[in-house]
N, C-alpha and C positions, 0 to 999 in steps of 0.2 A: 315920601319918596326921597326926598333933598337929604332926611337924617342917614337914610340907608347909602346913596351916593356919598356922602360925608365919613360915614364909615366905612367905607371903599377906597376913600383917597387918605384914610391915617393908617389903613391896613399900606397900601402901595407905599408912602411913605416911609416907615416901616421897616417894609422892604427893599426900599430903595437904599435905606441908611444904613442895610445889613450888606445890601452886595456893597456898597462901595465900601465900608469897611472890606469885607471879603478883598474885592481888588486891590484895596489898598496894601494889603498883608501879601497879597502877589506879588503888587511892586514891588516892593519892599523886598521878598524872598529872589525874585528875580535879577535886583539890581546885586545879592550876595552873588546868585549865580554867576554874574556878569564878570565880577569882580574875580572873581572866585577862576574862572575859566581865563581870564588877565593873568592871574598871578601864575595859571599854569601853564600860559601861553610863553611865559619868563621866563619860568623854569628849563620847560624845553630848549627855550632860546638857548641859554645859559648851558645846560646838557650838550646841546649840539655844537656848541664854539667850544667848548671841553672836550667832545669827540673827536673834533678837530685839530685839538691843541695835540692830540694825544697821539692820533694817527703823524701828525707832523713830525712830533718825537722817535715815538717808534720807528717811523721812514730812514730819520738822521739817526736812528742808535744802528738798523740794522747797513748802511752806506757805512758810518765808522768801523764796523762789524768786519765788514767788505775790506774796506780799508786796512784794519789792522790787519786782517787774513794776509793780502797781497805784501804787504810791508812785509811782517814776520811770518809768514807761515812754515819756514822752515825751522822756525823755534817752536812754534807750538807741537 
């Protein structure tokens, strides 16, 4: 009975040493996820303050726009 118990706890062991590899390769894929969802949380950051920069621009192109209008419009 002891041999067959014996051989029940090198099976489990085994096993145990396969999932924690398995998990381990989780971590491992997860923490790219992690990183990976960072880099793109940055991006957007970075897209959005560009959107910003841009809408700013355009605002002061079309006022100067305005501007020029009222100044010359009787030349154009």
């Amino acid at each position: 009975m002891s041999a067959y118990i014996l051989h029940i706890d090198k099976t489990q062991t085994k096993a145990l040493k396969e999932i924690q590899a398995i998990l381990a390769k989780i971590k491992g894929e997860l923490k790219e996820v992690s990183k990976s969802t960072l880099e793109d949380e940055y991006l957007l950051t970075e897209i959005g303050k560009s959107s910003e920069t841009d809408t700013v621009s355009f605002e002061k192109g079309i006022q100067f726009m305005r501007t020029s209008i009222r100044k010359h419009g009787s030349k154009i």
